[in-house]
N, C-alpha and C positions, 0 to 999 in steps of 0.2 A: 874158439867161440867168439874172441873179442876180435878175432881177424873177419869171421864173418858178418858179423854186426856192422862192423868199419864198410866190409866191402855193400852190403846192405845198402848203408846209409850212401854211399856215393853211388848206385846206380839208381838207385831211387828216382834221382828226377829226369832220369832215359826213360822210365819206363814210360808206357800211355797213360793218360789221366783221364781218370772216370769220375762223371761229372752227377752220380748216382743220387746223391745229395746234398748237392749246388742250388738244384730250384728248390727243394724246400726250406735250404736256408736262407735262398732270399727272398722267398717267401714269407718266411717266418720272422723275418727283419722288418719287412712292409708291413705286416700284420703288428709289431710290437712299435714301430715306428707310428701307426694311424691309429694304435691306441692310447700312444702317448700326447699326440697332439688333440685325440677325444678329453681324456682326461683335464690335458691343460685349459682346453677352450670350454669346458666344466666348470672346473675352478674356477676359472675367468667372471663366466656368467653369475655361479655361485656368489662373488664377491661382489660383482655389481648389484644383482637384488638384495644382497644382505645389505650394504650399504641403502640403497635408493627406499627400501621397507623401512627403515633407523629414519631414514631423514622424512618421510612420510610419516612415521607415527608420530614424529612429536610437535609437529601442530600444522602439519599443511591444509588438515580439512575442518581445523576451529580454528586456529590463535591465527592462522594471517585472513582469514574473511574477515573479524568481529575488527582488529586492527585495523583493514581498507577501508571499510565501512564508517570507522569511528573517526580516519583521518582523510576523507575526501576522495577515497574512489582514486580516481585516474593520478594526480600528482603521487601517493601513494604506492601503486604499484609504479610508475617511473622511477621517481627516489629508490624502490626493491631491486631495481633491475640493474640500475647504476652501479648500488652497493654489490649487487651478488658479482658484476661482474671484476669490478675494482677489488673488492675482500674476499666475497663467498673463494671463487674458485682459486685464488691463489692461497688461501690459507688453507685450504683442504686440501690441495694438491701438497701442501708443504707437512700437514700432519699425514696424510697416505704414505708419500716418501719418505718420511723419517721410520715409520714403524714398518716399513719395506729396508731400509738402509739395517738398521741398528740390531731388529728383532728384540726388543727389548718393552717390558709394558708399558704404561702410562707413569709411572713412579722414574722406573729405574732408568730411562731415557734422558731426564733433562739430569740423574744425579752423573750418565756418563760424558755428556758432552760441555756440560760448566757446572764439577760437584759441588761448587757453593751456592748452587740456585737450585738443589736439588729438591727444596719445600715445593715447588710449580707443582710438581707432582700429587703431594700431597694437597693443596688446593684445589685441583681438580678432583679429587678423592670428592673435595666436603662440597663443592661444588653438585656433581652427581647426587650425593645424598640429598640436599634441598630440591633439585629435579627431579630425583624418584619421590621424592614425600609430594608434591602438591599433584605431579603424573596420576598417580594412582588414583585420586580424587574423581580424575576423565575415564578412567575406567571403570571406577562407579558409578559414575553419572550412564554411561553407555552400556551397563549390566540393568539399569534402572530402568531405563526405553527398551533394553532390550527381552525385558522380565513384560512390561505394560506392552509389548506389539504381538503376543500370544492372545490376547483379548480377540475376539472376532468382531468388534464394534471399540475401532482405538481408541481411547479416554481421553486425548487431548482434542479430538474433535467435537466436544461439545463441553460446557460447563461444568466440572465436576462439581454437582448438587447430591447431599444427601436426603435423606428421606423426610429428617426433622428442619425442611427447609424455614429460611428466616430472610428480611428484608437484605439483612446484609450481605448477602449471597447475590444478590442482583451486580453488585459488583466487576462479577465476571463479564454483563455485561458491556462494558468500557472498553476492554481489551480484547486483543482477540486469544480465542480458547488455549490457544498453544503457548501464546507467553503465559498468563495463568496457570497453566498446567506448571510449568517451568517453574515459577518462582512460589509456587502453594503448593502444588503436590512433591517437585521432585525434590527441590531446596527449603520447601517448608521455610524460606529467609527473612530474617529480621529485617527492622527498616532502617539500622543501623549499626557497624563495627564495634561499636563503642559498647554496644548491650552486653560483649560478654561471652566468653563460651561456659553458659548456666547448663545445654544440657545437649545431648546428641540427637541427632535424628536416624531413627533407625532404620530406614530402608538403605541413606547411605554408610552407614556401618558395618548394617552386613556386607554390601559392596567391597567397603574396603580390606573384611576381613577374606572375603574369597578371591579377591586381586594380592593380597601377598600370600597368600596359602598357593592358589597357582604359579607363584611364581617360583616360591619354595619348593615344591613337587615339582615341576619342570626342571629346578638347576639340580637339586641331589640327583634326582633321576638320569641326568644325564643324556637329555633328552634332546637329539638333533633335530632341527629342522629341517625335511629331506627334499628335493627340488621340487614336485607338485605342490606341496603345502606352501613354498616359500612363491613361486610363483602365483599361487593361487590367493593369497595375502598382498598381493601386490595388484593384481590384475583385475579383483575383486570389486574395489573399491572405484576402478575406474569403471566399470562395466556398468553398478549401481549408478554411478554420477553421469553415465553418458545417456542414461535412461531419465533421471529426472533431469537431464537438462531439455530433453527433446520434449519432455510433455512439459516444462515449464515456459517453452517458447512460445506455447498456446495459450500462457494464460495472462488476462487483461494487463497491460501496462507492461510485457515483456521487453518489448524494442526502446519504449523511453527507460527503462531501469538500467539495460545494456548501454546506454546512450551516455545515462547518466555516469554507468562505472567508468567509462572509459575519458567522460571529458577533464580535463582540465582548465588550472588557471595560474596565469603568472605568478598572481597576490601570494598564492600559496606556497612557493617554492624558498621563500622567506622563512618560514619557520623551521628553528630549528628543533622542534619537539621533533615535527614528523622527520625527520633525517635522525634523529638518534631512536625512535622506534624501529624506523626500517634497517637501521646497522644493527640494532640488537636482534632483529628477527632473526637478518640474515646468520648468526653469530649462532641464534639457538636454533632454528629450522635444519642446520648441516650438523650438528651438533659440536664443534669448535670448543675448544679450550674445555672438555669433559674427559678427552685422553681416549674416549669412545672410538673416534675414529682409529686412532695408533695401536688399539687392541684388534679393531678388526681387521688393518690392512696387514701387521704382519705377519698374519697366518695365512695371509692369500697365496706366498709366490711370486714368483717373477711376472709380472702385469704393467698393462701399461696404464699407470696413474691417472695420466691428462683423459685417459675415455672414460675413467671409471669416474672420476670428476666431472662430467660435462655431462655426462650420462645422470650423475646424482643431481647437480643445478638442477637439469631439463626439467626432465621428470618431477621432480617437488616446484619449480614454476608451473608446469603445465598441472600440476592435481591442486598447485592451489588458486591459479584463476578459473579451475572448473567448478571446485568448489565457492566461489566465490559470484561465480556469474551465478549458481541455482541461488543464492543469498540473496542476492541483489535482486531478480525477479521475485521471489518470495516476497519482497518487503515493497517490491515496486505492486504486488498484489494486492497488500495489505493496504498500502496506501489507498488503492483505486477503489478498493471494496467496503472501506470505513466511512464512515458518517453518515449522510445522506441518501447514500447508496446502499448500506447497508440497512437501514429503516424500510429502503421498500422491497429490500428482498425478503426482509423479517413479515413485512404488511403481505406480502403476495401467498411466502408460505402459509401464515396464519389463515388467511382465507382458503386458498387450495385444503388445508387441513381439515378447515370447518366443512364446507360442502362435500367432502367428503365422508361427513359427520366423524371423525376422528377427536374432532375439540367439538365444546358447545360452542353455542351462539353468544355468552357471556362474554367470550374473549374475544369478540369481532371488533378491529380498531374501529377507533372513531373517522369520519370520511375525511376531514379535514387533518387529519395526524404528519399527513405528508406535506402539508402548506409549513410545519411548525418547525422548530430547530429540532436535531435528532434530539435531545434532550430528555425533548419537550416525549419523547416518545417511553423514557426511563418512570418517567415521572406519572405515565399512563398505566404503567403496568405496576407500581409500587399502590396503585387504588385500588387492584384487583385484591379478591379474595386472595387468602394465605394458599389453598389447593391450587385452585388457578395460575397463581402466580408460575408454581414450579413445574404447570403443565407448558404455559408460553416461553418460560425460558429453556426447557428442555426440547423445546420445537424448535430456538432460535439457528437460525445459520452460524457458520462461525468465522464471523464478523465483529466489528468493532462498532457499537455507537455513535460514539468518539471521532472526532476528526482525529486522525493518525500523519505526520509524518515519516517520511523514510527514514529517519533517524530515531524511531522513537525506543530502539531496541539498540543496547550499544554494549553488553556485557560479554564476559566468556562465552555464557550461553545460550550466543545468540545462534549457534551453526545450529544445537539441537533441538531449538526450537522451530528453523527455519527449515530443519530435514524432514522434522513429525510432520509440519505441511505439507511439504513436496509429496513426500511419499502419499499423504494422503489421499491424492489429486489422481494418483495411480490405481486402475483395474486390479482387482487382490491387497489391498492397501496393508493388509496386515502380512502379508507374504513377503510385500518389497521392504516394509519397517523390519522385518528379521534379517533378510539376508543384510541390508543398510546398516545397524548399529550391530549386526557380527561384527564387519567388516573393520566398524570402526572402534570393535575390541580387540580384530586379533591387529590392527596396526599399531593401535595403542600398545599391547602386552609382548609384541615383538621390539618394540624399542625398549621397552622397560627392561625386558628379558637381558637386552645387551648392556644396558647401564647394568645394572645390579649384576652380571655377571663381571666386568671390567671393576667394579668396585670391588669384589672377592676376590679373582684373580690379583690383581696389584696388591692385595693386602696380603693375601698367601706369599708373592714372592718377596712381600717385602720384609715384614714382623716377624721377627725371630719364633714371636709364641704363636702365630697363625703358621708359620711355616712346619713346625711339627705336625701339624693337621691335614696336610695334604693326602690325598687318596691318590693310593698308589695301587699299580698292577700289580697283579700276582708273580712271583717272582721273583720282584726286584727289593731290593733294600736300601734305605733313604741313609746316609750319613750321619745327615741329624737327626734322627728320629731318636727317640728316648730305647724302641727297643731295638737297634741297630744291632746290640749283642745277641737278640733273643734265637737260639736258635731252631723253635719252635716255627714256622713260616705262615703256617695257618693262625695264629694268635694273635703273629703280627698283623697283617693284612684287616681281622675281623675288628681291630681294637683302633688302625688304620682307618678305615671307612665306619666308624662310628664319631671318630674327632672331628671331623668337617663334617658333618650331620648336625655336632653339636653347636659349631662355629656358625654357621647356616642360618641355625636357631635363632641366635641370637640376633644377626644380623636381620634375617627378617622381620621378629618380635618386637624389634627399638622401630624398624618401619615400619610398621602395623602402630603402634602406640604414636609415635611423630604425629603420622596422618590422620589420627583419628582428629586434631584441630580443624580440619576444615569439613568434619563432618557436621560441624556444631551449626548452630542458625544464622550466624554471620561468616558461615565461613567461605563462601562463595566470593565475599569480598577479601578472607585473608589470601587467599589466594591467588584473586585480582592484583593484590599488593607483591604478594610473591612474584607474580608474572610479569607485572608493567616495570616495576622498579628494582627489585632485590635482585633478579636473575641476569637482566643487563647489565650492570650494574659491575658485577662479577665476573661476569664473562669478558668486558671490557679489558677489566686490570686485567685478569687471567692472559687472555688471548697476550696483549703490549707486551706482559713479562716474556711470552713464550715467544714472540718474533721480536723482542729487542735481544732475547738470549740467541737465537740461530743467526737472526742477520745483521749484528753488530759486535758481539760476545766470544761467540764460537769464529765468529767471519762467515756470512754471503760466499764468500769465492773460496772459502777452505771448503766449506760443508761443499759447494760445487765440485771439485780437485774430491775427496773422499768417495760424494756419489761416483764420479767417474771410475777411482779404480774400485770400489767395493764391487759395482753393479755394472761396470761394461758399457753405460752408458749415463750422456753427456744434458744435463739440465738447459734448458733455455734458460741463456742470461735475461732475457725480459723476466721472468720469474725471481731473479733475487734485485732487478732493480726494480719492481713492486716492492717485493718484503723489505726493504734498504731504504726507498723513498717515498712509497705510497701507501701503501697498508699500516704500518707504524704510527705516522704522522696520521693518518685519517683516523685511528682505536684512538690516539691521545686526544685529538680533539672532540670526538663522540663522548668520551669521558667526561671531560670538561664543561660538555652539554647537558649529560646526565646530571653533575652534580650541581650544576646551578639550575637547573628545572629542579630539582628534589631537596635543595635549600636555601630558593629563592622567598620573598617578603612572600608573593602571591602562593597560598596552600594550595597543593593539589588534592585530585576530588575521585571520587568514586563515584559508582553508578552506584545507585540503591533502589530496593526497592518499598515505596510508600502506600501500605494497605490500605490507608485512607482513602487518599486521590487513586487508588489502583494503576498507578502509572511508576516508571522511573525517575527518578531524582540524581539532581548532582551533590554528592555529600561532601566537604571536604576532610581531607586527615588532620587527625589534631598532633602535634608534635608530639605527643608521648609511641603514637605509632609509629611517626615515622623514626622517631629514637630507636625501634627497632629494627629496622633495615638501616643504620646503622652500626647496631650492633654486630648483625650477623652476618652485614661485608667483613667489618672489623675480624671477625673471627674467621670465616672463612679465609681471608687474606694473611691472618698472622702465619701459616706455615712457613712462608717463605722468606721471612725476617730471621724466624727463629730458628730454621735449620742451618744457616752458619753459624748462627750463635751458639748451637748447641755440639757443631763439629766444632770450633773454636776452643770452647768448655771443654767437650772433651779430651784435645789435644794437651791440654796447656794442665790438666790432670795426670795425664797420662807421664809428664814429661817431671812433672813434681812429684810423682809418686817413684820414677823408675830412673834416679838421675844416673847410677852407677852403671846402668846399659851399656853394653857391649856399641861403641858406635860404628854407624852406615859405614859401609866401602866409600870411596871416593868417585863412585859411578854413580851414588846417590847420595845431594849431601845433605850434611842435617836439617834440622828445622831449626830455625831460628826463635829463641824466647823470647827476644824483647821484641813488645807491638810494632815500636820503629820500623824493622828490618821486616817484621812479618808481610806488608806489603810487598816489600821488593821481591819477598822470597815466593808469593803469590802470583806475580808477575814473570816467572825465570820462566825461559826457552823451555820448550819439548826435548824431550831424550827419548830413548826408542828401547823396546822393552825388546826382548830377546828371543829365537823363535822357540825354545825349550820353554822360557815361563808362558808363553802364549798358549800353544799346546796343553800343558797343567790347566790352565784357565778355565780353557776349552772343554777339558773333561771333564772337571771338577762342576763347572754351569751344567753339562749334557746329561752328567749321573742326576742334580738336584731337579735338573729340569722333566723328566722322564717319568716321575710320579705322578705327573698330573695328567697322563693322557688319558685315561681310565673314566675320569670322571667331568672333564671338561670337554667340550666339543668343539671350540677355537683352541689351539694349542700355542704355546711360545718354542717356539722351532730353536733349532740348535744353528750355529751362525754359520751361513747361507756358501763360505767360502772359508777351505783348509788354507792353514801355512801354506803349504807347500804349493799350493796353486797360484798364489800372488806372488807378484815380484816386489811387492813394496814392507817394509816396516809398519808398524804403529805409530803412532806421533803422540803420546801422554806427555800432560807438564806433569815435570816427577814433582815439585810440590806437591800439587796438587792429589796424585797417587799416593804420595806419604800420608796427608791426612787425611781426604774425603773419599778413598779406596773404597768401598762398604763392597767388597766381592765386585767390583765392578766387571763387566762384560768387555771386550775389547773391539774397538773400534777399526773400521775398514783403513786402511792404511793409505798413506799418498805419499810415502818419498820411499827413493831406493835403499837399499841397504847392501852393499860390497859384498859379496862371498868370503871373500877373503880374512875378514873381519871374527867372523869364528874360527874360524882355523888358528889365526892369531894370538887369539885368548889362551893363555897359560892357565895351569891347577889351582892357582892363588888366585887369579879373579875368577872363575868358578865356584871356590870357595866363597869369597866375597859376595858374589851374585846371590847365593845360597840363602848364606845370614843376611842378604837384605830384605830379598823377600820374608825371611823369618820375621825380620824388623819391622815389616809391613802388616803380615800378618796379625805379628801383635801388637800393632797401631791399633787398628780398625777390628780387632777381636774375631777372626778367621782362625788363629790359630788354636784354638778350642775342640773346633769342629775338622779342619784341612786335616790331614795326616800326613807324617813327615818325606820329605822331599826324598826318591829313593837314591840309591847310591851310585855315583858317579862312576865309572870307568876311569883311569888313569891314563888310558893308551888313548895314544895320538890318532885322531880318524883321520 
């Protein structure tokens, strides 16, 4: 039998070869080959709109209009453009690359590449959280307009007058109906900060309670965003604005408003306020130093970064000079149609009304009323009967009495004020106001979505007590979980997905409560303050720490030599001689701008608004306010002081509690107690971790990591390339491994390591190797949860 087997196998390849199922396996080859390159170039798309929707929601179509607006138009967007192109894109290209290199979240990334700076992380934590609390605010403002554009006759097109009308109601007329609307109906706002949060206003309360309630329901649910929706959130918003810019080009004073956004002036390029608003724009518009981007790029895959960057710049320049040109005509309107102008459209309709007999003949202006200052035309209708009155001003056009300049409107809210017109101006007015502030809820609630989701995730992988909370498939069983013994499956799982329900809770409940501050009647302006100063501010420090840590810290040309072999390919050196020379130095001196604009002799001022004069005002901050942005850098910023203090503390405990310790092998050597030496021992060469503890590492990350796909919809992927595939080692400073280890992840490797070199190794450094890691374990408190190293083989491979 084994003779003819033999003889078998050697005539075999005489015989003819039948090629019966040749094409349809290379059929079937082409077929999984063109649906793997569908898929990629999915993904691909995928990540660029998830990115480019992120950078659009959080202020491309308010916060950079009301800022061009407030600093001059044209020098303005220059200064934007300088900045995006010097900062924006090479520090986004360098947070996409890092959380494509590392796959690790917004926390656990800067504790793996310098773990004494590992606070960064946590500062962008607290960061996020002050950006989702004032956020939410915009998307109750945009549930507010978008509750009033269901009306078939919009409410900010005319005065809103009640029934028990009174002289002081004429008011409205000074301003035009839509800022009124804005600062009386939708902000009901004080006419100063300083009044108090005495009491809430309740249409924005309930806004802000159905803005975390959707966002709660969205993240437990586990709810993706599937590619028409996500396109359709993107493309939405442009479609709206490509429409009101073409009927705004009709209207009076279109080409000198455009004229005016676009010009310039020397004098202006002097100031450096306006250059540290447009570095903070650009700082928050990409969302930079929030860790946001580093969660979403490393779940993308292998992409090429620099499109997905240049793709994200474009796009958020182009939606916000779109948005910004309908502004600027809006306002070049308002100008053209106040004062003078707008008295004899008021005289023209009143009469058309009358001979119509719609009004009586009581209310016919006087013939001379247009020789008079508009005024003079307030002061005509304050004579008429109490009835009359509220018949003439519910007839009035909506216009301004008022001479108006183009600046008379310079707040947050000046985009939705300046959209309730636009859209106005549109055939269906109430049709295009609904689909307009949809749009500009679901852009809002898709960025929010990804904060508050990047805030949870980093804290799940990082807190011991939120890590037992993770929701896990069915199946699988968590290490750490409390009931790892339970051998019930179904118990575990149901008692599983009720812990991060409750974790949830919380998290969204202290955000619901945060935000209710600027529901209050001056809160329009704490938020102003949030926005102009507290958020730059932070972003600043943040951003410096995180590219003095890659391009001076870690090394520019190591982190280069790393991406090379982790990823196959080779960084442009013009990219780390930006982060090395011009990015760093340009955030220190923005800083330095910031902070003497914000504690210079001259106070800064807010916009307010004065019920009196019915107009804006410049209020200044009195220094007990600004003591609070203060404060809450101060706080936000202390992570990163305190977490070597507190790896330090816990080292130098650890070493006085357990002196009798078995000590390190001679492949790791100890830690030094006296502070003297602690530098120098902070400072010691890389040593190279071994491909057997890498592999542990690796599985040990892949099992803890695996419970999360279930309920998240961005994942933290498991690292991107085996041992076995590289030809390089690791590079850790074992210092640093000894104390600031916290489970760290293992970094892409850049030097060779000999073959030879294991083989070499005898039973006693294996042993040795063994108890060090044990030693490490019980540094950094691993060995609690790890389970012991299995048992070695004796025989020589």
């Amino acid at each position: 039998m084994a003779s003819f087997v033999g003889k078998t196998k050697e005539e075999a390849p005489n015989q003819p070869q039948t090629f019966t199922t040749s094409p349809f396996r290379f059929t079937a080859k082409i077929l999984a080959t063109k649906t793997q390159n569908y898929f990629a170039q999915t993904k691909r798309t995928e990540t660029i709109l998830i990115q480019i929707a992120f950078s659009i929601g959080l202020g491309s179509m308010w916060r950079f209009p009301y800022l061009c607006h407030r600093n001059g138009g044209g020098e303005f967007i220059l200064m934007y453009l300088l900045m995006l192109l010097l900062f924006g894109i090479p520090l986004l290209y360098m947070e996409m690359i890092m959380g494509q290199w590392l796959r690790i979240d917004s926390i656990g990334i800067w504790k793996q590449l310098v773990p004494c700076l590992g606070g960064i992380g946590y500062a962008s934590i607290l960061v996020c959280i002050l950006v989702s609390l004032y956020n939410s605010i915009i998307i109750s403002w945009s549930l507010s307009y978008l509750g009033n554009s269901f009306y078939h006759a919009l409410p900010w097109n005319q005065c809103p007058l009640a029934t028990d009308f009174n002289v002081t109601d004429l008011s409205c007329l000074q301003t035009v109906p839509h800022q009124y609307f804005w600062y009386h109906t939708t902000l009901n706002a004080s006419s100063y900060i300083e009044e108090g949060i005495k009491s809430l206003v309740p249409n924005l309360t309930l806004g802000i309670f159905a803005a975390w309630f959707i966002l709660f329901v969205i993240i437990i649910t586990g709810l993706k965003i599937s590619m028409p929706i996500l396109i359709l959130s993107v493309f939405l918003p442009y479609i709206t604005l490509l429409c009101l810019l073409i009927r705004g080009l009709f209207l009076e004073g279109a080409a000198t408003s455009l004229r005016r956004m676009v010009m310039t002036e020397p004098s202006d390029w002097a100031s450096l306020d306006r250059w540290y608003q447009a570095g903070g724009h650009v700082l928050y518009s990409l969302g930079l130093g929030m860790g946001t981007v580093i969660n979403i790029s490393y779940k993308a895959g292998d992409n090429n970064y620099i499109q997905v960057a240049l793709w994200t710049v474009v796009v958020n320049l182009v939606t916000s000079l779109l948005a910004t040109s309908i502004i600027f005509i809006v306002l070049g309107f308002w100008a053209t149609t106040s004062g003078q102008a707008c008295v004899e459209k008021s005289v023209l309709k009143l009469t058309n009304l009358i001979r119509k007999g719609v009004l009586p003949q009581n209310v016919r202006p006087p013939k001379d009323i247009l020789l008079l200052p508009s005024l003079d035309y307030l002061k005509w209708i304050e004579k008429l009967p109490q009835h009359l009155q509220y018949e003439v001003v519910h007839s009035s056009p909506p216009c301004s009495i008022r001479e108006q300049k183009e600046k008379f409107m310079q707040g947050p809210g000046l985009a939705f004020a300046a959209f309730s017109q636009a859209v106005s101006l549109l055939p269906g007015a109430s049709f295009w106001s609904i689909v307009l502030f949809l749009a500009l809820l679901v852009t809002e609630l898709s960025a929010l979505i990804k904060i508050l989701e990047g805030i949870v995730f980093s804290l799940q992988n990082t807190i011991s007590t939120i890590k037992k909370y993770r929701l896990m498939p069915p199946g699988t069983v968590d290490s750490h979980s409390r009931l790892a013994s339970t051998p019930d499956p179904v118990l575990h799982i149901d008692l599983s997905v009720a812990k991060p329900a409750s974790a949830l809770v919380v998290i969204c409940l202290g955000g619901f409560l945060g935000s209710l501050v600027f529901t209050s009647h001056p809160g329009s302006y704490i938020m102003s303050l949030f926005d102009d100063h507290l958020i730059p501010l932070i972003l600043f420090i943040i951003v410096a720490f995180q590219n003095t840590t890659l391009a001076w810290i870690y090394g520019a040309n190591r982190f280069r030599e790393e991406m090379y072999s982790g990823l196959g390919h080779l960084l442009w050196s013009f990219f780390t001689f930006l982060w090395c020379y011009v990015t760093l130095p340009g955030l220190l001196a923005l800083l330095i701008i910031c902070l003497m604009g914000l504690y210079e002799s001259k106070p800064r001022y807010y916009i307010a608004w004065n019920r009196n004069m019915t107009q804006e005002v410049k209020q200044p901050y009195m220094q007990s306010t600004l003591g609070w942005i203060t404060f809450l850098s101060v706080l936000t910023f202390l992570p990163i002081p305190i977490y070597p203090l507190h790896q330090w503390w816990y080292l130098q405990d650890h070493i006085v509690n357990e002196p009798f310790e078995k000590p390190l092998s001679k492949k790791m050597p100890l830690v030094p107690t006296k502070p003297s030496q602690r530098l120098n021992y902070f400072l010691a060469k890389p040593t190279f971790m071994s491909q057997e503890r890498r592999s542990e590492i690796s599985t040990k990350r892949s099992s803890t990591v695996r419970g999360l796909d279930s309920m998240w919809w961005f994942h933290l992927p498991s690292n991107q390339q085996s041992s076995s595939s590289s030809r390089f080692s690791i590079p850790l400073i074992a210092s640093l491994t000894s104390i600031f280890s916290m489970r760290s992840l293992s970094l892409p490797s850049s030097r060779q390591v000999s073959p030879s070199s294991n083989i070499d190794n005898s039973d006693k450094s294996k042993e040795n190797n063994e108890e060090s890691a044990q030693e490490v374990c019980s540094i950094t408190g691993d060995s609690a949860h790890s389970p012991p190293p299995p048992p070695r083989s004796k025989s020589v491979r």
